[in-house]
Z-matrix of the N, CA and C atoms (Angstrom, degrees):
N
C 1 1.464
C 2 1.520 1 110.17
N 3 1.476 2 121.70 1 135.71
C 4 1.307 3 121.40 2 158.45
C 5 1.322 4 128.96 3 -116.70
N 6 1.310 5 115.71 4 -179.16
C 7 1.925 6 102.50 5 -168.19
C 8 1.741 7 88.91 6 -178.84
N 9 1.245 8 97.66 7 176.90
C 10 1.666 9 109.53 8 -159.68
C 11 1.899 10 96.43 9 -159.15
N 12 1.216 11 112.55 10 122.88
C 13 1.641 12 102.11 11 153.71
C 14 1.405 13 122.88 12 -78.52
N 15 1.329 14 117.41 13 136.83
C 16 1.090 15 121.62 14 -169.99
C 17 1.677 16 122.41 15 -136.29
N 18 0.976 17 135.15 16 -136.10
C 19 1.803 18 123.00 17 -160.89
C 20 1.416 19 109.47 18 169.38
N 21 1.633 20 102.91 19 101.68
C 22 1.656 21 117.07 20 179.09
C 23 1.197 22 116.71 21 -56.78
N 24 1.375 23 122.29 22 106.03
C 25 1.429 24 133.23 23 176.54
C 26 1.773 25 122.71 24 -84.93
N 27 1.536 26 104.48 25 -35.96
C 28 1.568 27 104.01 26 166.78
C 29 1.401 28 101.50 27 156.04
N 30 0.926 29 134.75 28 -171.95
C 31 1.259 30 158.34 29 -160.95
C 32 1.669 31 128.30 30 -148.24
N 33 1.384 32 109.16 31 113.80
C 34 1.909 33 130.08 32 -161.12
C 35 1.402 34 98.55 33 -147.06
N 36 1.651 35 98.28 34 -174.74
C 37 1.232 36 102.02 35 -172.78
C 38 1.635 37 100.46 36 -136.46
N 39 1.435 38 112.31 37 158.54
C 40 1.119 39 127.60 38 178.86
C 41 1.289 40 125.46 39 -111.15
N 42 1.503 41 130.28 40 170.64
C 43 1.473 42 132.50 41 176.98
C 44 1.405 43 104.84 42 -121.09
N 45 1.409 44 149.07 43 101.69
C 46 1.485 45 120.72 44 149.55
C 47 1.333 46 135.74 45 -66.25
N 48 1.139 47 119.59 46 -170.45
C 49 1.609 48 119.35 47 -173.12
C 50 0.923 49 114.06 48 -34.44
N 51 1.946 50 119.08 49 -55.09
C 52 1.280 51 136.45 50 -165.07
C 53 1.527 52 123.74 51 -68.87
N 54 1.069 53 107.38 52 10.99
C 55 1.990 54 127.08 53 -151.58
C 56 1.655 55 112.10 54 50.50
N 57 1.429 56 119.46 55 26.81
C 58 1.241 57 94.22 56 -173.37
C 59 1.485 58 99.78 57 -90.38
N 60 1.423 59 107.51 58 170.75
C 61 1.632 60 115.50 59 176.16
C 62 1.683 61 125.13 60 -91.67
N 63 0.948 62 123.34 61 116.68
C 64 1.577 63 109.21 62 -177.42
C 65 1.647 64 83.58 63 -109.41
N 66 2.000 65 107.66 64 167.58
C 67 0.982 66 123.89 65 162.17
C 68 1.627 67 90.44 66 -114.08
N 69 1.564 68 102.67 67 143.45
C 70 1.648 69 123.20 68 169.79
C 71 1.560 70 126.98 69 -151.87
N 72 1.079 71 93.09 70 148.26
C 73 1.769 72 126.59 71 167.15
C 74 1.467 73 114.54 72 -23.25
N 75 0.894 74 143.34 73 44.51
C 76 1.678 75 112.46 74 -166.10
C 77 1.296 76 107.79 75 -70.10
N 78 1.945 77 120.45 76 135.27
C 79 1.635 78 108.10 77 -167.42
C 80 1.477 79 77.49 78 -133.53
N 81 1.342 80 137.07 79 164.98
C 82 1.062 81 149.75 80 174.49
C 83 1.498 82 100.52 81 -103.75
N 84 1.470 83 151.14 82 140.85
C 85 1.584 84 162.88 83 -142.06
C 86 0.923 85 139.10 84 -155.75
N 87 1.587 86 113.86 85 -15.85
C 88 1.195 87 131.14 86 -167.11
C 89 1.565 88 131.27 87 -172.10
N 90 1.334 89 117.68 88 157.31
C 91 0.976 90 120.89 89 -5.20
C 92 1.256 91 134.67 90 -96.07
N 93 1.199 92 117.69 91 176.91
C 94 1.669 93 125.68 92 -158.93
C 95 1.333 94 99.40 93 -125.51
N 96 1.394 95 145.28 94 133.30
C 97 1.565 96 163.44 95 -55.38
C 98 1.348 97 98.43 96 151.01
N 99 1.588 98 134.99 97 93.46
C 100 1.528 99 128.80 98 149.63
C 101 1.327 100 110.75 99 -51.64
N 102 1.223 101 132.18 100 133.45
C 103 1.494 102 132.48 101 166.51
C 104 1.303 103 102.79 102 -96.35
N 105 1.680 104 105.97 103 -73.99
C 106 1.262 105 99.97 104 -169.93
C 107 1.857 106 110.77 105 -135.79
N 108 1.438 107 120.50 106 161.11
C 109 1.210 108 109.07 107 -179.74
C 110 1.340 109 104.84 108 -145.94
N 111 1.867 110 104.22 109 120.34
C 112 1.277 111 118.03 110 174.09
C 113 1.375 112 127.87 111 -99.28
N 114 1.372 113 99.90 112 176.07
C 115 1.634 114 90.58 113 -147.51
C 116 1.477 115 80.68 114 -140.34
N 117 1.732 116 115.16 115 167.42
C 118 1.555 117 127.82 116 -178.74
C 119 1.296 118 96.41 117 -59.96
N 120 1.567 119 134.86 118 -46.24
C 121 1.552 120 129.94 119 -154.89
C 122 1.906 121 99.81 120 -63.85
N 123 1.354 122 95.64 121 -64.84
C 124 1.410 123 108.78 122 -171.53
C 125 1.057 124 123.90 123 -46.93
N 126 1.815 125 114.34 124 -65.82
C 127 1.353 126 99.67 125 -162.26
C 128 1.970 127 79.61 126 -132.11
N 129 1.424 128 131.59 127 65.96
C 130 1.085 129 105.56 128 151.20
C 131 1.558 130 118.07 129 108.23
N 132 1.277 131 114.65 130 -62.94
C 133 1.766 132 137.78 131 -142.26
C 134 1.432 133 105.54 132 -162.32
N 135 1.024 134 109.52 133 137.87
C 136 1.558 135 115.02 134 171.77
C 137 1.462 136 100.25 135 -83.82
N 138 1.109 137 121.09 136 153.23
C 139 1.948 138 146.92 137 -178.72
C 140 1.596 139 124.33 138 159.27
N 141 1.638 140 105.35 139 144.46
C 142 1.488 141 87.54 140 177.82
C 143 1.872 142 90.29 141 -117.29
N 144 1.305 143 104.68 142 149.41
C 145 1.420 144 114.19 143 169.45
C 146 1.847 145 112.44 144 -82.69
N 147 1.092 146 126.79 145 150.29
C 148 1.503 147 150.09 146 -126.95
C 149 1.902 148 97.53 147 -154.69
N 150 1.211 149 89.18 148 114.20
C 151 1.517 150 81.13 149 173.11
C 152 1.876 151 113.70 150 -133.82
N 153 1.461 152 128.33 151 141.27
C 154 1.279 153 128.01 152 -152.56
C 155 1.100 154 114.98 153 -136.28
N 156 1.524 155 133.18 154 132.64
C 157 1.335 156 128.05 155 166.96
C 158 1.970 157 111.11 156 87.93
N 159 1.260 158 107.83 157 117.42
C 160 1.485 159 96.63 158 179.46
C 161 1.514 160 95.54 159 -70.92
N 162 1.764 161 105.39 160 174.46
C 163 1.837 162 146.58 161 170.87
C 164 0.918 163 113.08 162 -154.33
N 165 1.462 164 104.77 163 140.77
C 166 1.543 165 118.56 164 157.57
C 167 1.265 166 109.32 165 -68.17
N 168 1.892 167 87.87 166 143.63
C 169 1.365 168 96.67 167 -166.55
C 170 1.838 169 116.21 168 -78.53
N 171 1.193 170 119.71 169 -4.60
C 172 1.361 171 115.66 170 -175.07
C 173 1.890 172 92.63 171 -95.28
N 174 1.134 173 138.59 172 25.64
C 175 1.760 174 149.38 173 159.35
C 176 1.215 175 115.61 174 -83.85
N 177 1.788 176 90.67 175 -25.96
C 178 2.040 177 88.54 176 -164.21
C 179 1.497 178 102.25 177 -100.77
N 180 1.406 179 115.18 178 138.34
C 181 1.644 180 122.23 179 -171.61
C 182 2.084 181 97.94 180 -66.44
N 183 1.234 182 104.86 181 -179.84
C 184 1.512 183 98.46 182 178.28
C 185 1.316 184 113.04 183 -85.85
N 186 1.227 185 126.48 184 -22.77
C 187 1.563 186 112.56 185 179.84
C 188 1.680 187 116.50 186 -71.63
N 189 1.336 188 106.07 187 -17.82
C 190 1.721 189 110.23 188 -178.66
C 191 1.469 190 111.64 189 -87.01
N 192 1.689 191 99.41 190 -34.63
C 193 1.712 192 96.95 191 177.70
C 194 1.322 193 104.02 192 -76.77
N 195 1.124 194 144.21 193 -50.85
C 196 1.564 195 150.36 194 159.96
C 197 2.012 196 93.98 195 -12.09
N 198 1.002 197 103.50 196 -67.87
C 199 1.463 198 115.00 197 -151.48
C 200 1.967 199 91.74 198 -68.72
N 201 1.348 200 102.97 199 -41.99
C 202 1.758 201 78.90 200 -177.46
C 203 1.572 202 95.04 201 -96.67
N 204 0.696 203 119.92 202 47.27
C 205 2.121 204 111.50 203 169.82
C 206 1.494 205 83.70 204 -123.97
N 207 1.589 206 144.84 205 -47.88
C 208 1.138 207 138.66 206 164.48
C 209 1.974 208 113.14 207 -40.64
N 210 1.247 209 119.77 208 -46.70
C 211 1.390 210 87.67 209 -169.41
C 212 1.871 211 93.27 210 -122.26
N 213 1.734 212 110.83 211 48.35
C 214 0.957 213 112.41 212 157.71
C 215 1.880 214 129.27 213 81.34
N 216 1.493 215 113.07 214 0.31
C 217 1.482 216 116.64 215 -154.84
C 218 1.318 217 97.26 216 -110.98
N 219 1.703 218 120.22 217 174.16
C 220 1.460 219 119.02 218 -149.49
C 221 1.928 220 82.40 219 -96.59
N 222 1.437 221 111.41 220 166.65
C 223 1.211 222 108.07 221 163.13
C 224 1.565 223 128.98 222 -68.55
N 225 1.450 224 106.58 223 126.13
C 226 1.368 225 124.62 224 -163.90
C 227 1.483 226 104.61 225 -107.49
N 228 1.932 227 108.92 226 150.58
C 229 1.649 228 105.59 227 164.26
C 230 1.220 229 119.58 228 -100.58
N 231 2.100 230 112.66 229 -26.77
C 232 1.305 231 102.54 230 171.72
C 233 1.249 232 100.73 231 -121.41
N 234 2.160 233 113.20 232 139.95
C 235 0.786 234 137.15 233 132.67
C 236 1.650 235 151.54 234 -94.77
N 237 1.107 236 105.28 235 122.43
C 238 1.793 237 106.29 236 -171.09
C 239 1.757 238 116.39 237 -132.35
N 240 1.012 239 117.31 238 143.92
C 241 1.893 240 134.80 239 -170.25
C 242 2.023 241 78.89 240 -85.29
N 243 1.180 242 86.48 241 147.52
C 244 1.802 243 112.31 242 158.63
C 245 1.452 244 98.11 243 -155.45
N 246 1.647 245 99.60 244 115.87
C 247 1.376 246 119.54 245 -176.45
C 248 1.639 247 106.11 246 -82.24
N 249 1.338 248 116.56 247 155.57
C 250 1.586 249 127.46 248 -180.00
C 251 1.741 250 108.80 249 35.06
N 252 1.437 251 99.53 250 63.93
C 253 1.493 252 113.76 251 -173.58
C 254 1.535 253 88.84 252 -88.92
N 255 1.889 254 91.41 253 131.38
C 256 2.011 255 82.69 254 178.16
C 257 1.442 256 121.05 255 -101.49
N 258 1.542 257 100.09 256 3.20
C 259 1.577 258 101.41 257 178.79
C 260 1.905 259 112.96 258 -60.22
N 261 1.307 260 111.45 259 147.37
C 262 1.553 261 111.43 260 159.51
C 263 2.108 262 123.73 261 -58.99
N 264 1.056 263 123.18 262 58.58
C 265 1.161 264 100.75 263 175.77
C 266 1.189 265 121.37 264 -137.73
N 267 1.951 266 114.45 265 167.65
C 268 1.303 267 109.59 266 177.53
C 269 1.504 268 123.60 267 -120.83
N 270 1.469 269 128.01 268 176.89
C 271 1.259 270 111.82 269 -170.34
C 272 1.891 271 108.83 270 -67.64
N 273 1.404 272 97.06 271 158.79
C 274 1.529 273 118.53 272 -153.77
C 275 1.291 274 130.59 273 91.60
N 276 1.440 275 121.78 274 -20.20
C 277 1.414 276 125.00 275 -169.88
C 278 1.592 277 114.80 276 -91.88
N 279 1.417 278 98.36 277 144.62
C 280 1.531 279 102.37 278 -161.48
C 281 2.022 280 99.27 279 -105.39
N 282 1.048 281 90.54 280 144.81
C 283 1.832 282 108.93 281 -177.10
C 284 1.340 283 101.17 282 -129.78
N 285 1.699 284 97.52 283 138.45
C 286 1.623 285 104.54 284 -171.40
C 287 1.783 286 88.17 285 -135.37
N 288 1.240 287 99.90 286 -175.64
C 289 1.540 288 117.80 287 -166.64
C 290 1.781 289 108.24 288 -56.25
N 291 1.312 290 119.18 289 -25.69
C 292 1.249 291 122.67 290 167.82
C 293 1.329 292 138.02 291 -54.27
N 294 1.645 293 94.05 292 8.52
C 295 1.620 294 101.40 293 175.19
C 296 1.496 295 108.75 294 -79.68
N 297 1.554 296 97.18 295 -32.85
C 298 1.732 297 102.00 296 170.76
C 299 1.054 298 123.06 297 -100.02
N 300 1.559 299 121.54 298 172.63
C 301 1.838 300 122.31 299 -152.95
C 302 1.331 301 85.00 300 -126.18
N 303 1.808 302 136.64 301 174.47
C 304 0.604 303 151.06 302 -129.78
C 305 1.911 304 74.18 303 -144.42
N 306 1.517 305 107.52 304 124.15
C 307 1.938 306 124.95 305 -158.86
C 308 1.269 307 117.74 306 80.93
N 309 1.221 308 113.26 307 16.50
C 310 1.871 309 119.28 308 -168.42
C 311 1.412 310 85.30 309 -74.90
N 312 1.340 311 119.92 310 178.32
C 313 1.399 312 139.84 311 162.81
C 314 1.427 313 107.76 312 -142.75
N 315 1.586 314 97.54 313 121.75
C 316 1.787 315 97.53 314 -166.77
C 317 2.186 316 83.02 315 -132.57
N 318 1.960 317 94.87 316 168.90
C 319 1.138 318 95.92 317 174.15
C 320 1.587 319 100.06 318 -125.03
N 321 1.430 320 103.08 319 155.98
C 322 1.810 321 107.58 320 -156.48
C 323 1.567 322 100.90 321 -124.33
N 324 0.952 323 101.31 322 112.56
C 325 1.876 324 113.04 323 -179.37
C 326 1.509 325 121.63 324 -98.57
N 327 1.325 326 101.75 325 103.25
C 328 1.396 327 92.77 326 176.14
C 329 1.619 328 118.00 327 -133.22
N 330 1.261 329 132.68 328 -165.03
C 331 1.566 330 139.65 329 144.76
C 332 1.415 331 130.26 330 -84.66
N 333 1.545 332 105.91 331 101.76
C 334 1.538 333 110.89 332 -174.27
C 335 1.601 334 109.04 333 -49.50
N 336 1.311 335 109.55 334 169.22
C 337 1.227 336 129.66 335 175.40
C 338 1.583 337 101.72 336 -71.40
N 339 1.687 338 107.52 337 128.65
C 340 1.397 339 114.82 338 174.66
C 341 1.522 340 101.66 339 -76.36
N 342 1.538 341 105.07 340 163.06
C 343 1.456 342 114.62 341 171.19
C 344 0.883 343 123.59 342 -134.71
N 345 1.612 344 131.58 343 -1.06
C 346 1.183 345 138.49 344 159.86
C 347 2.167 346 87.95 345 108.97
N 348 1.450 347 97.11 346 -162.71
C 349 1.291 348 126.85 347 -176.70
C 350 1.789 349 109.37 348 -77.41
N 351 1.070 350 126.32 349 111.72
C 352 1.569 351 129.82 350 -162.32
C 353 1.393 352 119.59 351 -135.67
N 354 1.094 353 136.73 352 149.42
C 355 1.581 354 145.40 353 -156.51
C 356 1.526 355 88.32 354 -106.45
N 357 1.521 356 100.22 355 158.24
C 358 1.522 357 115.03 356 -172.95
C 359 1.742 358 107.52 357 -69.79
N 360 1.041 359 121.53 358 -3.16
C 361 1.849 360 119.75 359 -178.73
C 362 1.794 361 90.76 360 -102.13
N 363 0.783 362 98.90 361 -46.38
C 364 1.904 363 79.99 362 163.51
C 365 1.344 364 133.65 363 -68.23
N 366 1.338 365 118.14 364 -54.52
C 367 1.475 366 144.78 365 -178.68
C 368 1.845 367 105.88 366 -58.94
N 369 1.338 368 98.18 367 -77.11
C 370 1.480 369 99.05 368 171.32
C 371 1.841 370 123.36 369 -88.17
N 372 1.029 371 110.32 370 -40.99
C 373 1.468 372 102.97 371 162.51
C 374 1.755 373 78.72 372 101.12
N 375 1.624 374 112.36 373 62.14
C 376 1.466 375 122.67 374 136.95
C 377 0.998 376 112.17 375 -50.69
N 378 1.608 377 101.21 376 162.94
C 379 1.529 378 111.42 377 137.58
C 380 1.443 379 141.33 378 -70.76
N 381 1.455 380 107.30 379 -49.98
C 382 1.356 381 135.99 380 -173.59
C 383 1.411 382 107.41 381 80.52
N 384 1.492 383 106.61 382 166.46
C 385 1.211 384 119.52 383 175.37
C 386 1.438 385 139.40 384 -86.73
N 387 1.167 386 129.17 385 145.07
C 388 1.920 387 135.96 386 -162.79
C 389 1.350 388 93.91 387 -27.74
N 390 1.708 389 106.37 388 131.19
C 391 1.398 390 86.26 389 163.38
C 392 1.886 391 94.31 390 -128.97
N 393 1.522 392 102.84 391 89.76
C 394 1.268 393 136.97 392 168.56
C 395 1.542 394 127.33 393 -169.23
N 396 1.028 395 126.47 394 -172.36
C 397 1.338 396 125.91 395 -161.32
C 398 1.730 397 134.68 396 9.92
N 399 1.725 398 111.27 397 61.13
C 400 1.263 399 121.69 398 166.52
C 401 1.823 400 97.97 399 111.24
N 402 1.164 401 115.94 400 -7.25
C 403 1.530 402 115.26 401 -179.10
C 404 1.320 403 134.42 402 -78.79
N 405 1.253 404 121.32 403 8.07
C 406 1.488 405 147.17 404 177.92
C 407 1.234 406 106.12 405 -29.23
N 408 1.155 407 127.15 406 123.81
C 409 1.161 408 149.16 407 -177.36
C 410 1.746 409 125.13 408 62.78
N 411 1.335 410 113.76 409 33.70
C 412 1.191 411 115.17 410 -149.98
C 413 1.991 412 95.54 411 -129.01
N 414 1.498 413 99.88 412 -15.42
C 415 1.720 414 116.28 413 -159.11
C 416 1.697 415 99.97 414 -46.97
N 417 1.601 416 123.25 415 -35.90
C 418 1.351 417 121.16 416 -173.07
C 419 1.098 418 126.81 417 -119.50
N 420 1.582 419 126.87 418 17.05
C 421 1.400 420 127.14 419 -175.98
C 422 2.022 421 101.44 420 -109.78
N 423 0.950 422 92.60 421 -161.78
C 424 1.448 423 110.55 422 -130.85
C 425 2.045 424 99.81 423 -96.77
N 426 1.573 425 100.56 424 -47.26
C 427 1.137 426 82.19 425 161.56
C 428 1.671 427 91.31 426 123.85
N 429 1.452 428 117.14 427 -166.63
C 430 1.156 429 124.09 428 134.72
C 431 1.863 430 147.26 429 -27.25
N 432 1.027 431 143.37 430 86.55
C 433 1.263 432 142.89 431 168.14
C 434 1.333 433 164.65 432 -84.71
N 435 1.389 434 102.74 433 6.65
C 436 1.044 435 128.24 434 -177.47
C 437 2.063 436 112.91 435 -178.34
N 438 1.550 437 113.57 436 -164.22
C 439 0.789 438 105.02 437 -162.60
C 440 1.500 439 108.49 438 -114.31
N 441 1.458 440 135.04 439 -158.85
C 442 1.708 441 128.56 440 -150.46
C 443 1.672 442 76.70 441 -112.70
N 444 1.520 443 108.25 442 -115.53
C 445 1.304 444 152.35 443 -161.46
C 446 1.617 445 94.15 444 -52.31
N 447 1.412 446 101.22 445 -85.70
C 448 1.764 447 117.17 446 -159.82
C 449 2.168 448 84.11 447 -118.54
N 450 1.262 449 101.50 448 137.59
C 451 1.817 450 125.28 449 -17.82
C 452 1.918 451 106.85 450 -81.70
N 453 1.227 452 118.57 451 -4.11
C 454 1.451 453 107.38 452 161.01
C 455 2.082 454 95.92 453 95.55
N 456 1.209 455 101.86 454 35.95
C 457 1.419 456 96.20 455 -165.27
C 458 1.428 457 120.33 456 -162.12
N 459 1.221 458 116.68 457 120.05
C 460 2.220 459 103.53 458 175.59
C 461 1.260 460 116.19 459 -79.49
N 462 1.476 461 85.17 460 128.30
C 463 1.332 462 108.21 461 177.05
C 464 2.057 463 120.99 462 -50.19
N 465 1.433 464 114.39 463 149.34
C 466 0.850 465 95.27 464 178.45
C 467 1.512 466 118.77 465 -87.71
N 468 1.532 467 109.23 466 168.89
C 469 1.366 468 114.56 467 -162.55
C 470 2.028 469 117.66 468 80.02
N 471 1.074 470 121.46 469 -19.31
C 472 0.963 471 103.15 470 167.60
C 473 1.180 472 135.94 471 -12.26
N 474 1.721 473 128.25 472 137.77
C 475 1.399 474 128.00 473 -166.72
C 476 1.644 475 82.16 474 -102.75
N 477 1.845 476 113.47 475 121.78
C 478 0.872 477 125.83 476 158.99
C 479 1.295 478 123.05 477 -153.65
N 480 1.529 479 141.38 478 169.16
C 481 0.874 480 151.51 479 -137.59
C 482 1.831 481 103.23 480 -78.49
N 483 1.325 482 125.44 481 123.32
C 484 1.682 483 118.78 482 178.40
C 485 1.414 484 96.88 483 -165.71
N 486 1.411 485 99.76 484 -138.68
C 487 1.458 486 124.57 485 -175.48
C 488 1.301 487 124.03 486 -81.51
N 489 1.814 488 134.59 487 129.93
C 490 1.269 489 111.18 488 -165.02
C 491 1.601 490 96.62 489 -124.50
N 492 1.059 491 118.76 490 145.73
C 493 1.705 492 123.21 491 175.12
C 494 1.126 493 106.94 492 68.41
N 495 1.568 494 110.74 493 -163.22
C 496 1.307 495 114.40 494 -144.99
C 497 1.416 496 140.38 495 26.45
N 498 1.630 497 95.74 496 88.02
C 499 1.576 498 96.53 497 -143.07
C 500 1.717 499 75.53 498 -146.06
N 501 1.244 500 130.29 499 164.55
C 502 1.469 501 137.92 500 151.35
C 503 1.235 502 100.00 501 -69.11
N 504 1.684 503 131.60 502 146.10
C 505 1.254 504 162.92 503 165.31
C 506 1.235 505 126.59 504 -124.55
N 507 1.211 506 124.11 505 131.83
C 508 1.898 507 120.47 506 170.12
C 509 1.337 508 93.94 507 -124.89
N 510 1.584 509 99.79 508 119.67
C 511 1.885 510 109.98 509 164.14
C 512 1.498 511 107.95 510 -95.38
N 513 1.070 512 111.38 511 117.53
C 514 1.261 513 111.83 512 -178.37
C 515 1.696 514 122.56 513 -87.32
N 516 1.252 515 125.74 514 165.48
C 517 1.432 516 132.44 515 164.78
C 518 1.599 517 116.11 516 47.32
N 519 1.169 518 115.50 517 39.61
C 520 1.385 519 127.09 518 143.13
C 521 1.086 520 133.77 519 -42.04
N 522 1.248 521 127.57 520 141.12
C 523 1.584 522 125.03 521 168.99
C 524 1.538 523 118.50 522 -119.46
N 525 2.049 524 93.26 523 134.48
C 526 1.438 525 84.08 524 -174.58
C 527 1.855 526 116.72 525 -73.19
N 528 1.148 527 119.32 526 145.40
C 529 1.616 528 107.75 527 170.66
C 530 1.381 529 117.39 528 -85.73
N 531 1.163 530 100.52 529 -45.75
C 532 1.657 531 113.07 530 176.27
C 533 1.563 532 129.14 531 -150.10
N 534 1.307 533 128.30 532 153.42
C 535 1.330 534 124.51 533 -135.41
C 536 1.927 535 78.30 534 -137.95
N 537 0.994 536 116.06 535 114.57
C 538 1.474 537 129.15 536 -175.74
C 539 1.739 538 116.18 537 -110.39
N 540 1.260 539 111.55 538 63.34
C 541 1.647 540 113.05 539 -175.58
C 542 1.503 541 108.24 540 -55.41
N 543 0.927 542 120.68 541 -73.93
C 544 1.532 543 107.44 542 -169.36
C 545 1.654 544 118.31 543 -29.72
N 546 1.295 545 116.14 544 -52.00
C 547 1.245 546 124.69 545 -174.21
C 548 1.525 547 108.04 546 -77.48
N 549 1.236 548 120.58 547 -36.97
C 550 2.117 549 122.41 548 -166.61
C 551 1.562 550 118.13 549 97.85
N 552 1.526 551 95.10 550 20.40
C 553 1.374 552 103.02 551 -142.55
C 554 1.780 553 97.43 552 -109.06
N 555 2.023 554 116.27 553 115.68
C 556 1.421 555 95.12 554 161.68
C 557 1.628 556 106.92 555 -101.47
N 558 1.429 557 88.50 556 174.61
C 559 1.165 558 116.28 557 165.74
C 560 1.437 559 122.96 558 -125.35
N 561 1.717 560 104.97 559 114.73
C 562 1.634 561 115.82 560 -149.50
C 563 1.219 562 99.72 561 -104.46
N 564 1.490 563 151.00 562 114.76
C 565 1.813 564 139.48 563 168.63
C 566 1.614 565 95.00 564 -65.77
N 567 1.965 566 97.35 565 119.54
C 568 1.500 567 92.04 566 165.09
C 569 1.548 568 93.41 567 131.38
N 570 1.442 569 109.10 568 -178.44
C 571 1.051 570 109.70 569 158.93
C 572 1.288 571 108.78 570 -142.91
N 573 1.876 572 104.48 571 172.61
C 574 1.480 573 108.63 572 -161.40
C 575 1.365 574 115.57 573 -142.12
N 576 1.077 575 138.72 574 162.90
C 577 1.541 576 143.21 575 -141.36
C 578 1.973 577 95.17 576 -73.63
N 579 0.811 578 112.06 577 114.45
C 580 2.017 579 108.63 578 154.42
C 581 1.655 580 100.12 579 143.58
N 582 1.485 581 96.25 580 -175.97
C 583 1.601 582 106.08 581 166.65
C 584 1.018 583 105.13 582 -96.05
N 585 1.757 584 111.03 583 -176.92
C 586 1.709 585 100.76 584 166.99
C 587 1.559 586 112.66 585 -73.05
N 588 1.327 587 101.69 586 174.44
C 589 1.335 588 104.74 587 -179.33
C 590 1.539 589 116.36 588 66.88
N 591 1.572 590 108.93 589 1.79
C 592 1.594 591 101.66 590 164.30
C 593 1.536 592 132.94 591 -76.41
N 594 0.796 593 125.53 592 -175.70
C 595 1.675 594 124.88 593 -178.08
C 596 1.975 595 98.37 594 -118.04
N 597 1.581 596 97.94 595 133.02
C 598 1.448 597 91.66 596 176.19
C 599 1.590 598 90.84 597 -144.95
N 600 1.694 599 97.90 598 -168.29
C 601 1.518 600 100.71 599 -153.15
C 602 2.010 601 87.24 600 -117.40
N 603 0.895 602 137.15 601 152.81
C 604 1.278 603 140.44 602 171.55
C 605 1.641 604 125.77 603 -141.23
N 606 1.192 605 105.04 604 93.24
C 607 1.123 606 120.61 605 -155.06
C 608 2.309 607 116.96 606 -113.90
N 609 1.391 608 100.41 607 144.16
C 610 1.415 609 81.30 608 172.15
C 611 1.319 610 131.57 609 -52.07
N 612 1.416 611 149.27 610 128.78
C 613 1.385 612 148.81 611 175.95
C 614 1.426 613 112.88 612 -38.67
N 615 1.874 614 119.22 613 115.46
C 616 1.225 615 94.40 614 164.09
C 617 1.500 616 141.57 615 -75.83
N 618 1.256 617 103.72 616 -19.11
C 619 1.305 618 104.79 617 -170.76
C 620 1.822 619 111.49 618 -101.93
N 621 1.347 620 129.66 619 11.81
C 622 1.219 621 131.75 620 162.66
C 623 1.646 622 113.56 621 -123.84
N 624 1.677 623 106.08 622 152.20
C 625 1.109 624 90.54 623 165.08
C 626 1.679 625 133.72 624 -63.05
N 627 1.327 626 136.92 625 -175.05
C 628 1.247 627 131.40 626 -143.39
C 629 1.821 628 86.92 627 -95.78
N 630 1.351 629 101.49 628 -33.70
C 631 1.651 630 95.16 629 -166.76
C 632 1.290 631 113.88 630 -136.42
N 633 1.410 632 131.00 631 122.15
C 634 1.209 633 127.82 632 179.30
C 635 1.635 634 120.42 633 -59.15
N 636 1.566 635 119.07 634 3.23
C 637 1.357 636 107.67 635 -172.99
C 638 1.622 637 113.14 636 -80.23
């Protein structure tokens, strides 16, 4: 499996050959920074670590700058492991969007947009209750929650009123439209978990093959 961190830039639309229109992803990808690559002997597990986005170096605490002045790489803000990575490489080497082809199907991990504190007709997408004949004030809450007698108690998980988003997400089975080397730049049909300017994970699809050709 391979994958790249990358950085939500916005969302447009495209034309292919055929004039048709897709709407897409634009994520920024590259380039991406091997730090380090472990192996079963060493540390356990095979993975190579991925590093994204320059920093100033007086941002990074000492155990992180320590760790990339050890295997040589510029100061980075995002770092992430991709386990059973099948590319050949070693630390120092830089990977750009050309790992993927243009029909790939990759899955894109990110952090949804928070929303603050939210009522169950937002959050879960109730109904709510009549709001006619004697029901005043009742049109958006929740209702009933549990039980009388036996067992005398709410259940867990209840759908009730809290916190909405900002949550980890995996969108799965995307297609790439276009693969933009010069720039680092994909182009994803669809959309995908964050705001702009978020950091997400871009990874080969597990459950399709890599390329529809």
């Amino acid at each position: 499996m391979v994958g790249l961190i990358g950085k939500k830039i916005g969302q447009t639309r495209v034309y292919d050959e055929n004039g048709k229109c897709h709407s897409v992803t634009v994520v920024a990808a590259g380039p991406n920074y091997v730090i380090q690559c472990k192996t079963q002997e060493s540390d356990g597990y095979e993975a190579v670590q991925l590093g994204f986005d320059s920093q100033k170096d007086h941002r990074l605490n000492k155990p992180l700058k320590g760790h990339l002045k050890k295997f040589r790489t510029p100061s980075l803000r995002r770092i992430r492991e991709f386990r059973d990575f099948t590319l050949d490489v070693k630390p120092g080497d830089k990977l750009g969007v050309d790992i993927f082809s243009k029909g790939d199907y990759i899955d894109a991990i990110g952090t949804t947009k928070g929303k603050g504190f939210q009522g169950v007709v937002r959050r879960y997408n109730f109904g709510g209750g009549p709001a006619s004949h004697g029901h005043g004030g009742f049109t958006r809450r929740t209702g009933g929650i549990g039980q009388g007698t036996d067992p005398g108690h709410v259940k867990k998980g209840q759908k009730m009123p809290g916190h909405m988003g900002q949550v980890r997400r995996t969108v799965q089975n995307l297609k790439i439209i276009q693969v933009r080397e010069k720039e680092n730049l994909l182009l994803i049909q669809g959309a995908v978990p964050g705001a702009n300017g978020d950091y997400l994970i871009i990874r080969e699809a597990k459950k399709r093959p890599k390329s529809d050709k």
